[in-house]
N, C-alpha and C positions, 0 to 999 in steps of 0.2 A: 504494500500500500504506500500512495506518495504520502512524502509529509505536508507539504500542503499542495490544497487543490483549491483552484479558482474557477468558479465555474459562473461564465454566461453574466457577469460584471458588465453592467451598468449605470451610469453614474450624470444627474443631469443639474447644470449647474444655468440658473436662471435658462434663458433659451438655446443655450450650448448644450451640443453632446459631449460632457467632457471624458465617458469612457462607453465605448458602445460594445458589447457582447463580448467582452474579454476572457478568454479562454487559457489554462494551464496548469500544468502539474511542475511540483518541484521532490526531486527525493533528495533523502535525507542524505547532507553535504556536495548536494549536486551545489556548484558553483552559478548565481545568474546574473547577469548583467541586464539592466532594461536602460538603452539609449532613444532619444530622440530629439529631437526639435523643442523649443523653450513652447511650451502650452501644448506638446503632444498627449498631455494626461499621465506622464510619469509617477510624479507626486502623487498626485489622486489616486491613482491605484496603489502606491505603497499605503498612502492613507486608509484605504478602504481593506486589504488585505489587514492592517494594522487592527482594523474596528475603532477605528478613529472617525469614518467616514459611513455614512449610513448610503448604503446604495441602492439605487431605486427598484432594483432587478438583481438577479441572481447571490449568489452567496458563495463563502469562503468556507473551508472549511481548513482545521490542524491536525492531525493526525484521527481524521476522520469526526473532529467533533467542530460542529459550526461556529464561527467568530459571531458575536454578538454585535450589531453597531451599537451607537452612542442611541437611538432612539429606541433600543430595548436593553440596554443598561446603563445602574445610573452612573458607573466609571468607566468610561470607556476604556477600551482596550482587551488585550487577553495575556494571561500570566503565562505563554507559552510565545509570546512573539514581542523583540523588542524591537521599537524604532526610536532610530538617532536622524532628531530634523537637519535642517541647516542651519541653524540657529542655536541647535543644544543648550536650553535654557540650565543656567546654573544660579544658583540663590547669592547676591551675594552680601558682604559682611560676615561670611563664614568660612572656616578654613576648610580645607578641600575634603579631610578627616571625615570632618563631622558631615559633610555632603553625601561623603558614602557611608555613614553611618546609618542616615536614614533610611538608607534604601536596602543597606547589605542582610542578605538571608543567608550567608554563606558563614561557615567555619573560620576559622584564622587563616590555618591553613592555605585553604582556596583561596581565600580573599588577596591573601598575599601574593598569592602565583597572580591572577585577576591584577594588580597594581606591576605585578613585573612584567607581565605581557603585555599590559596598556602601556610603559613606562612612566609611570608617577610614583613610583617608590620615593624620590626625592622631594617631590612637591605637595606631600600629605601633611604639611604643618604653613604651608601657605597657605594666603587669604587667597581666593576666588578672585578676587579682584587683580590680584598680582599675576596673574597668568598671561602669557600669549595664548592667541585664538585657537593655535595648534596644541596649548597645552591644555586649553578649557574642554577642547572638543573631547582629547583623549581621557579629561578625569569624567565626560558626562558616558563616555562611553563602557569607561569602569565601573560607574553606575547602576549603568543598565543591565551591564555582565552579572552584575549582585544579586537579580534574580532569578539566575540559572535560565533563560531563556533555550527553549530549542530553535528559533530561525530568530534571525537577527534582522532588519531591514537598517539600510542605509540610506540617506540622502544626499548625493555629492558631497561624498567624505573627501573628497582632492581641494574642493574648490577653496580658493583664498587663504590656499596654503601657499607660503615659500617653500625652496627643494628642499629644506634639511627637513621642516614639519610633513612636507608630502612623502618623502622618501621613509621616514619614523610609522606615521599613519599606514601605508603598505602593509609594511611590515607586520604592524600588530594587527590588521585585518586578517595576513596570512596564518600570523600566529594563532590567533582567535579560532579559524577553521581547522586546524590543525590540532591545537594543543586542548582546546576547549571541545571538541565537535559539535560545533555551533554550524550552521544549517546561515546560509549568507543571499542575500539579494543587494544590488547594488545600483540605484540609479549614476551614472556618469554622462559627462561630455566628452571626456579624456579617451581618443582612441587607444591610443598606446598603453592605456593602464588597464582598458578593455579586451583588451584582445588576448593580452598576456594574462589577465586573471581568469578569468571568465571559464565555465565549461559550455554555457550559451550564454546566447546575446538574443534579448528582444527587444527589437526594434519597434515602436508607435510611433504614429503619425494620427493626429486629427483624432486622440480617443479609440484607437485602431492598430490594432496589432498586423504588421507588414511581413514582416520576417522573424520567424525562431528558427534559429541553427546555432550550429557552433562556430568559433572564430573564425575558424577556416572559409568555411561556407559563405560567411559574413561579407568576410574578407576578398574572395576570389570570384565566387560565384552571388554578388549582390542580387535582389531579386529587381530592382530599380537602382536609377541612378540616386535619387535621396539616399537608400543605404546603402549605394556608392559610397558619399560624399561625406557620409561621419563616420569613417574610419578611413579615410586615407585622401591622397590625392591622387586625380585620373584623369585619364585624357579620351575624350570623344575621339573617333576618328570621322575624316569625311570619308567618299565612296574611294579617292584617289588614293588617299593615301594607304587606307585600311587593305585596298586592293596592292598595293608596292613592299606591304607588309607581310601579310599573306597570299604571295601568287598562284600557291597553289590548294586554296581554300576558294570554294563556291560562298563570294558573301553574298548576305540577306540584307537586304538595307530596310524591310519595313518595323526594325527597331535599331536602336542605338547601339551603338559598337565601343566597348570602353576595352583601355586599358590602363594595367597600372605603372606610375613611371621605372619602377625597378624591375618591370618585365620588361625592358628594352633596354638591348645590349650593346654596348660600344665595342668594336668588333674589327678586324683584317679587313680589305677590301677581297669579297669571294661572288658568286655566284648568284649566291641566296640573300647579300648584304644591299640596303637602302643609302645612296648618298645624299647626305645635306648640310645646311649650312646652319655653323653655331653661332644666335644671335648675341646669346647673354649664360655666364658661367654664374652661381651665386653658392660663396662658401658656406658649411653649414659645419664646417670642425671633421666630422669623423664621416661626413659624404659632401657630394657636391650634385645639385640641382641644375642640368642644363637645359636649355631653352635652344630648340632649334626649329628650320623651315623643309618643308619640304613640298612646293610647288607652293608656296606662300601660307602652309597651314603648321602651324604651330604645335610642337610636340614637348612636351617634357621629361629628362630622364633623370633618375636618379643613379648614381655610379658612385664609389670609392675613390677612382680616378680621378687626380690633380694635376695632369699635363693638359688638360684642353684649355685653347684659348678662342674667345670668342675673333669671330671672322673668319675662323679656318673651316675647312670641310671635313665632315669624320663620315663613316659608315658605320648604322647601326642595323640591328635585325631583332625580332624579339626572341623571348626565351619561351614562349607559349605557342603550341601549335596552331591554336585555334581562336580566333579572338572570344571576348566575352561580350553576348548581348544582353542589353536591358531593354523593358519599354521605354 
C-alpha cells in the first residue's frame, strides 16, 4: 500500500481552478519533486495534502487513513504529515531550546540526533531573533522532526538561501531521508537540485498535472516544451537546420523539434559533421556556453572546451540519434 494517496484533488479559489483532479501515489521514501510555474497550484496542493486546505473534491488519504481538512477539524492538520512553509514561522523572544521544547515528543536521545542532522546543536541557547534565515529555517525544521512525522512536505527549502545555507539545507534534507526515514515531497524552482534529488518530478501547470516521470524522462524526453524549459536550456530547431543535423532521420515538423545544448558536439571536420559560424563564447568556470549560426538560425552548445573563439568556424554534430519532439 502507498503511503500517501491523493486522489481526484480539487481545489477552487474564488473563480480560479486552483487545483483541478489531481491525481497520485507516493510510497514510502519514494523521493518527489513537484515543479512548476509561480500560480501553477504547487503550494495549494502541498496545503491540501497537508489538511491545511479544505478541498472542494476529492481526498487524501496517509497510510490509508483520510486527512481531515480544517472544515472538519478544529486543528488542522495530521500528526502523521509535516509541513515546512516558506516562511517557517518561529516565536520570537525565545531561545531556540525552548522552541523545541514545545513541540518535542521525542527522547533525549533522538532529539539530539534530530538537532545534529538539522545542525543546530550550537544554536540551542540562542535567541530566535539572533539567527540567519538559513538558520531559523533549519531550527523550525527540527521542530517539526519532534513529532516523528512519516512524510514531510517542503516548501522551496532553497529559496533565499546563500550557497553555504543552501548547500547545509541539502544536506540535512538528504540526511532527514536517510537517517530519519522520513517519507519527502519537495516543491522547487531549482532544476539542478531537482533532478539530482528527486526519484520523480511532477510537473503543474494551471492547477494541472502535465508530466510524472523520473528525472530522466523529465529531462530528455519532456512531454512539452514548458517542461522543457524548467529544467534546463534548449534549443528549437527550424526545418533546415534540424534537417543538417539529422540527415538521415525522416523529420516530422507538425511538432516542435528541441534539443539540449550539451547534446551537441564540437567535433573533427567528417562526413556526418555540420559547419558554422561562432557568434559569441560566454565563460561559465567549469563549461562554456556557445552561441553559433547556421544558415542564420541560432544554436547553443554547451562544451568543456576553452579554445573556441568567436568569428571562427567549428563543426559540430549531435550526440543523439534522433531529435526530441514536443507539441
Amino acid at each position: 500500500m502507498s503511503l500517501l494517496k491523493v486522489e481526484n484533488i480539487s481545489y477552487y479559489n474564488g473563480n480560479a481552478n486552483a487545483l483541478n483532479n489531481i491525481s497520485f501515489n507516493q510510497n514510502s521514501f519514494e523521493k518527489i519533486v513537484i515543479a512548476g510555474e509561480t500560480g501553477s497550484g504547487k503550494t495549494t496542493l502541498l496545503q491540501c495534502i497537508a489538511g491545511l486546505l479544505q478541498p472542494q473534491k476529492g481526498n487524501v488519504f496517509i497510510n490509508g487513513e483520510r486527512v481531515l481538512g480544517p472544515l472538519e477539524k478544529l486543528l488542522p492538520g495530521h500528526k502523521q504529515i509535516a509541513y515546512l512553509s516558506q516562511h517557517f514561522e518561529l516565536r520570537f523572544n525565545y531561545k531556540v531550546y525552548e522552541q523545541l521544547e514545545m513541540y518535542n515528543q521525542l527522547d533525549e536521545k533522538y532529539a539530539e540526533n534530530i538537532y545534529r542532522i538539522c545542525h543546530i546543536e550550537h544554536l540551542l541557547k540562542r535567541r530566535v531573533e539572533e539567527l540567519s534565515g538559513g538558520e531559523r529555517q533549519r531550527v523550525a525544521l527540527a521542530r517539526l522532526l519532534g513529532t516523528k512525522p512519516k512524510l514531510l512536505l517542503l516548501d522551496e527549502p532553497y529559496s533565499n538561501l546563500d550557497a553555504a545555507h543552501k548547500k547545509t539545507i541539502k544536506q540535512v534534507i538528504e540526511d532527514i531521508s536517510k537517517a530519519l526515514a522520513i517519507t519527502c515531497i519537495i516543491v522547487s524552482h531549482d532544476a539542478a537540485d531537482s533532478l539530482s534529488w528527486a526519484d520523480r518530478i511532477i510537473i503543474m501547470k494551471d492547477g494541472s498535472i502535465i508530466q510524472d516521470a523520473s528525472p530522466k524522462e523529465i529531462y530528455y524526453t519532456p512531454f512539452n516544451e514548458y517542461c522543457a524549459g524548467l529544467f534546463g536550456d534548449y534549443n528549437l530547431l527550424n526545418e533546415i537546420t534540424a534537417g543538417y543535423l539529422f540527415p538521415n532521420v525522416d523529420i516530422f515538423f507538425d511538432k516542435k523539434i528541441l534539443i539540449r545544448p550539451e547534446q551537441i558536439a564540437i567535433t573533427e571536420n567528417n562526413i556526418s559533421t555540420v559547419k558554422c559560424l561562432v557568434n559569441n563564447v560566454s565563460f561559465h568556470g567549469s563549461f562554456c556556453v556557445i552561441e553559433v549560426s547556421i544558415n542564420n538560425h541560432h544554436l547553443f552548445i554547451k562544451t568543456n572546451r576553452t579554445d573556441i573563439i568567436a568569428g571562427n568556424s567549428i563543426y559540430i554534430q549531435p550526440t543523439i540519434k534522433t531529435p526530441i519532439y514536443v507539441p
